[in-house]
N, C-alpha and C positions, 0 to 999 in steps of 0.2 A: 504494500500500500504506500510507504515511504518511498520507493523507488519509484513508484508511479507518479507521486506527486513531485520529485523531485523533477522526474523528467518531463513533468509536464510546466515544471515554474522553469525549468531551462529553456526549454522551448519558446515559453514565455517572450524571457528577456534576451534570446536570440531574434524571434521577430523584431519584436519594441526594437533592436539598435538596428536591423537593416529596414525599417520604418523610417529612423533619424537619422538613419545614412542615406539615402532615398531623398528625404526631404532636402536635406544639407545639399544633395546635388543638384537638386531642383534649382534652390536658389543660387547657388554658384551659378550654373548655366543661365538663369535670367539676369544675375548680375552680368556676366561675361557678354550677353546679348544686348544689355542700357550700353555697355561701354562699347560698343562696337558702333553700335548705333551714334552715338555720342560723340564717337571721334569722326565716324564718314560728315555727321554733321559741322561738326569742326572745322573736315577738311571741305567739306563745301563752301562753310563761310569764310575760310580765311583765302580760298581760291576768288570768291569774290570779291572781296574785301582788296585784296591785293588787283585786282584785275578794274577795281573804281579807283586806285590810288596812283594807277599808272593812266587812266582816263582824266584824272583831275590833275595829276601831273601835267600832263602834257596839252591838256586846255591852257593850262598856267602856263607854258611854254607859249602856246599861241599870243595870246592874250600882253605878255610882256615882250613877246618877238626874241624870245631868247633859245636857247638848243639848252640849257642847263638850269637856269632860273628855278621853274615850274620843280625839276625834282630835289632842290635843292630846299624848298621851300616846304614842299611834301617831307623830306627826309627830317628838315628840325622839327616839323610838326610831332613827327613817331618820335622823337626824342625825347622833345617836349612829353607827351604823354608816357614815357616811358619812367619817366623823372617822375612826375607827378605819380605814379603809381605805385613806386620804389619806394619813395621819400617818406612815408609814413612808417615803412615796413623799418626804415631803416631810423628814425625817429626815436622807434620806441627801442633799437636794438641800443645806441646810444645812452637812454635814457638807463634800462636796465644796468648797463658796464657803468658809468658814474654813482648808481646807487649801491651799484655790488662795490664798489671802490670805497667810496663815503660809510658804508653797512662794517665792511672790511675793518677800516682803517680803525672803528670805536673799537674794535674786540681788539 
């Protein structure tokens, strides 16, 4: 009767883990399928993105009568926003290393 039950609670808790090995793969592969998705969309936007900045480039080229102007104007633009996006990130890294210094220095 013991071995009966035994082997029927093993049997048990061998389904129950290929249940939650089962499910676990589930969501891995729907993870693995957002990010696939995720990145084609990515790579869609930034093929646009890049294919409007070579259009407004070279408007700005017209427009100023220059061969260089237009992408040089575009390029500090991406700079410009590059900077801005950076800056805080690096702000706070700053902020952290003078307090660790100042935190430091009382001990």
């Amino acid at each position: 009767m013991f071995e009966n039950l035994y082997q029927l609670l093993r049997r048990y808790i061998e389904v129950r883990l290929q249940l939650i090995e089962n499910q676990l793969q589930d969501e891995l592969y729907q993870l693995f399928t957002k990010a696939i998705i995720a990145l084609f969309w990515l790579f869609l936007g930034s093929a646009g993105l890049l294919f409007l900045c070579f259009a407004l480039a070279y408007a700005l080229n017209e427009i100023l009568e220059s061969h260089f102007w237009g992408f040089l104007i575009v390029g500090i633009l991406f700079i410009l926003m590059l900077i801005i996006a950076v800056l805080p990130t690096s702000r706070k890294k700053i902020f952290d290393k003078v307090s660790d210094y100042f935190i430091s220095k009382k001990h």
